[in-house]
ZAMARGU-4260 file (C-alpha; in steps of 0.2 Angstrom, whole numbers, plus 5000, padded with zeros to 4 digits):
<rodrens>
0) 5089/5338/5586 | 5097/5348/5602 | 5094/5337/5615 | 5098/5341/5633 | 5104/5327/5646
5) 5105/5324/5663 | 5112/5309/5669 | 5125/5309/5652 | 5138/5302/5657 | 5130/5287/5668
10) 5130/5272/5658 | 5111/5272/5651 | 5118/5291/5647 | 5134/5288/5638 | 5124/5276/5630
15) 5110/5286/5622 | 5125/5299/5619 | 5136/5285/5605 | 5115/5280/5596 | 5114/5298/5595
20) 5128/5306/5590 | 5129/5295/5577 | 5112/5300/5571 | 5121/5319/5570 | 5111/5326/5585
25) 5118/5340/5597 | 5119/5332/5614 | 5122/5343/5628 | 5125/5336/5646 | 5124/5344/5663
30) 5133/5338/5674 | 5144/5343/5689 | 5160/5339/5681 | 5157/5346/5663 | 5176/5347/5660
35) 5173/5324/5661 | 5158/5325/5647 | 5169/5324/5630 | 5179/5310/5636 | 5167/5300/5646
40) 5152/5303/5633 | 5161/5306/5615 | 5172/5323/5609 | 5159/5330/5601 | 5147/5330/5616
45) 5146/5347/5627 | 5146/5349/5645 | 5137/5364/5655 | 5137/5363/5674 | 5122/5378/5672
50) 5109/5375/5663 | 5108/5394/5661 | 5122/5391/5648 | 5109/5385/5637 | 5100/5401/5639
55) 5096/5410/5621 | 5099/5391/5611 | 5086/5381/5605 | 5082/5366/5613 | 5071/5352/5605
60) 5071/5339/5618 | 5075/5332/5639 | 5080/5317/5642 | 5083/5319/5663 | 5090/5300/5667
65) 5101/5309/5684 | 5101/5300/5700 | 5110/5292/5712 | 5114/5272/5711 | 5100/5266/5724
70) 5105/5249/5730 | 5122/5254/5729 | 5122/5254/5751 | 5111/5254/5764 | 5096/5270/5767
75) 5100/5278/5780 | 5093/5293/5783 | 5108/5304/5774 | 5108/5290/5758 | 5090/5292/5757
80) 5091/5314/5756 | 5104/5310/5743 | 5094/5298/5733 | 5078/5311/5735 | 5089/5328/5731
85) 5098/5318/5716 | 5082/5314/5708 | 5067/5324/5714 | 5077/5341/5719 | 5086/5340/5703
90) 5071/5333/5693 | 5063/5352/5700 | 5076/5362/5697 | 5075/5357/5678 | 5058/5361/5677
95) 5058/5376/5685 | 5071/5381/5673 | 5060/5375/5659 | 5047/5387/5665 | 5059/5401/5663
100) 5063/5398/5644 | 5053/5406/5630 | 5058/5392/5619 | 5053/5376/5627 | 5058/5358/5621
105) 5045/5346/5614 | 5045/5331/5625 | 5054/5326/5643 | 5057/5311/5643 | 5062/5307/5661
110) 5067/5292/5672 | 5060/5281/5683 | 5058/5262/5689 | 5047/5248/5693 | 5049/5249/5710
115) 5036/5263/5706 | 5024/5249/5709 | 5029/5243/5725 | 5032/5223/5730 | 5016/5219/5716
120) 5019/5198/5724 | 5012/5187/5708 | 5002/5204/5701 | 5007/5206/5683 | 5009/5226/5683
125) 5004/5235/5669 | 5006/5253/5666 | 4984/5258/5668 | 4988/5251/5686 | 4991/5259/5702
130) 5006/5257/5715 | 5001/5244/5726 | 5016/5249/5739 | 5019/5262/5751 | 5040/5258/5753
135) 5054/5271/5751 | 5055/5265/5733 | 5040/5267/5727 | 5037/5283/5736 | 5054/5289/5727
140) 5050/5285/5712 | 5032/5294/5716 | 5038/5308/5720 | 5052/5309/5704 | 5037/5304/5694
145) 5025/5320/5699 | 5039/5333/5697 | 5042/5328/5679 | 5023/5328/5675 | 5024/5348/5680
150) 5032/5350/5666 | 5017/5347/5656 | 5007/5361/5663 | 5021/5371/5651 | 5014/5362/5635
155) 5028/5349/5635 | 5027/5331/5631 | 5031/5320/5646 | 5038/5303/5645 | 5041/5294/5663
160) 5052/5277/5662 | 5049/5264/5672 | 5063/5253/5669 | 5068/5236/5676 | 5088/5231/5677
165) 5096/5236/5665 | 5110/5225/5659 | 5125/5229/5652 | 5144/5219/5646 | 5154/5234/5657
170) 5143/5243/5668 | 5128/5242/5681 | 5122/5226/5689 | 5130/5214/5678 | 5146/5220/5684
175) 5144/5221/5699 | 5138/5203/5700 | 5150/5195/5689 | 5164/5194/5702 | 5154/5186/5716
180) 5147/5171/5700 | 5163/5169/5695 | 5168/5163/5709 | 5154/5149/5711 | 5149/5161/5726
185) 5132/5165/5719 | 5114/5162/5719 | 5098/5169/5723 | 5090/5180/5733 | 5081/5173/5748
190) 5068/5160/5742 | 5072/5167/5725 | 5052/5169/5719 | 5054/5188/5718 | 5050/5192/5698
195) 5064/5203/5692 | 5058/5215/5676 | 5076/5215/5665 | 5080/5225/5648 | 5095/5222/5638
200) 5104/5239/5637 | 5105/5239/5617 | 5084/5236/5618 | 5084/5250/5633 | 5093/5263/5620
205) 5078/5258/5605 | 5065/5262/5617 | 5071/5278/5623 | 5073/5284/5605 | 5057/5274/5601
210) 5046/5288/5614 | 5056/5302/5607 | 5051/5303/5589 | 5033/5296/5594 | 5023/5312/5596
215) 5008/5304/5605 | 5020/5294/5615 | 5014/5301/5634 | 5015/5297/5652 | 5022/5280/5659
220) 5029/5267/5652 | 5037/5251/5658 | 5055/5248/5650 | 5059/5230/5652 | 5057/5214/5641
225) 5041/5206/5639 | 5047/5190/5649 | 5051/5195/5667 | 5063/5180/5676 | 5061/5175/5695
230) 5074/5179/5705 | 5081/5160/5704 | 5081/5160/5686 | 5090/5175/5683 | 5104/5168/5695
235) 5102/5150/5685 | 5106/5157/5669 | 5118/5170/5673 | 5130/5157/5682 | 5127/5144/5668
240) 5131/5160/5656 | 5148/5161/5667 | 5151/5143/5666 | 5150/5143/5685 | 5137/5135/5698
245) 5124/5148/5706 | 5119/5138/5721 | 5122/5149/5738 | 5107/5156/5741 | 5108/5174/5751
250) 5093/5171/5765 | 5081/5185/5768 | 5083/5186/5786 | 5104/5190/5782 | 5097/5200/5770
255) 5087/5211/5781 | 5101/5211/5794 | 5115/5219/5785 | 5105/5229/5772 | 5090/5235/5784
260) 5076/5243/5772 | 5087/5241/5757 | 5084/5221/5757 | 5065/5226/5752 | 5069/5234/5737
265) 5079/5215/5732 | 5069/5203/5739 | 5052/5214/5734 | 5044/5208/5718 | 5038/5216/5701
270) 5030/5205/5687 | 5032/5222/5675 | 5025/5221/5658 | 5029/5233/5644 | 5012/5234/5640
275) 5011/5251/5631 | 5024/5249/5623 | 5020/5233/5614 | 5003/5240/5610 | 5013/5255/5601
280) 5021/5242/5592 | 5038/5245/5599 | 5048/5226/5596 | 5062/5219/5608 | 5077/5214/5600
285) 5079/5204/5616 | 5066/5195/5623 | 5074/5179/5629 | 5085/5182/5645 | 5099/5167/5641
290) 5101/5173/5623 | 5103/5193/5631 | 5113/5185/5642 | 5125/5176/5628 | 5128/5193/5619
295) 5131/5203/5634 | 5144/5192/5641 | 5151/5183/5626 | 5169/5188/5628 | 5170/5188/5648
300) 5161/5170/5647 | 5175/5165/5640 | 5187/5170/5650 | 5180/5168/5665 | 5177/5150/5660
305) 5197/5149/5657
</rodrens>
């Protein structure tokens, strides 16, 4: 295949670029810096900062994962128009271009999250359900999700991720947490009932290949583990992973303080399920969050722990 991404050389991007080109795909990958492509995403990877450099190619399939790190600071109002033009503007430019092209790709497979759902409480959230929040998240994610579904009305496949956290050994959340338990500084989230949706990066990669070659594979789908942890737990098993005590609670109201709107998106709570994908009988290599957990951190463990 000839497959197009946005978002390439992020970390679920330079991912999905190692499984494929593996495979023997062509990967392209716009980005702003295309020059940075082959060396953040492999050699044989190209870079375009126009998609009109694709003009006149065949192109068999979108995998549109751009946008800007969410929780990395505080939404105020400029963070919140980069968060919106980084995903939704960019999100229509693609498929406007799309429209343009007499040859069209198969499938878009485009991002998303489960704070599409809103703060669901003790609901379990299934993909047939609605939102059942009106915050900037899920009104974000709302929004990413319609201009993706446009491209349907051009006879494309769509495929619209919701994805929980993502963990990774060198890369996203993980990292940026292990710092803070390595030092016995940390612990959960306010009361620390919040259900957090997770996915092991190795099983995010599977699934995202999984919806590409399935040809009846359409609309959303929740990309996480079939075993959501509470808040507390997750911090209980990552400091025990660490060798390290996760006791220090961050309280809601500090929370709330220093990170305004922000502390909703952590302290909210989504009991995700992967229910379409289970019934199209994609299987989780990792299911259990400890043993997810032990692979991703196996060597830092171990020298955190000296």
């Amino acid at each position: 295949m000839h497959i197009l991404l946005t978002g390439g050389t992020g970390l679920m991007g330079r991912s999905l670029c190692r499984h494929w080109s593996a495979q023997g795909h062509r990967l392209t990958v716009w980005s702003r810096s295309p020059e940075q492509v082959p060396g953040l995403c492999g050699s044989a990877v190209r870079g375009i900062g126009r998609l009109e450099e694709l003009d006149g190619e065949t192109l068999d399939a979108v995998i549109n994962l751009a946008g800007a790190p969410i929780a990395e600071r505080p939404w105020t109002r400029r963070r919140k128009a980069v968060l919106w033009s980084s995903r939704i503007t960019l999100t229509e430019q693609l498929v406007g271009w799309l429209q343009t092209r007499l040859q069209r790709p198969r499938v878009l497979i485009s991002g998303s999250a489960v704070g599409w759902y809103g703060d669901g409480g003790e609901r379990e959230l299934r993909e047939d359900m609605g939102p059942v929040g009106t915050d900037f998240a899920s009104q974000l994610c709302g929004a990413w999700e319609d201009s993706a579904r446009r491209a349907e009305e051009l006879g494309i496949r769509v495929v619209l991720l919701r994805s929980g956290l993502v963990l990774a050994p060198d890369g996203g959340f993980l990292q940026r947490l292990r710092p803070v338990f390595r030092l016995g500084l940390g612990g959960p989230l306010g009361n620390g009932r919040q259900w957090m949706p997770w996915v092991h990066i190795a099983d995010q990669v599977a699934l995202i290949d999984f919806l590409l070659h399935r040809e009846d594979a359409q609309g959303p789908y929740n990309a996480c583990a079939p075993q959501p942890v509470r808040n507390g737990e997750f911090a209980r098993a990552l400091g025990q992973a660490l060798y390290r005590p996760a006791r220090l609670s961050a309280p809601a109201f500090a929370l709330r303080l220093g990170l305004g709107e922000l502390a909703g998106l952590l302290l909210g709570s989504q009991r995700a399920v992967p229910a379409r994908l289970s019934d199209a009988g994609f299987a989780f290599r990792f299911t259990d969050l400890n043993a997810a957990l032990a692979d991703l951190l196996g060597d830092h463990r171990l020298k955190d722990a000296a």
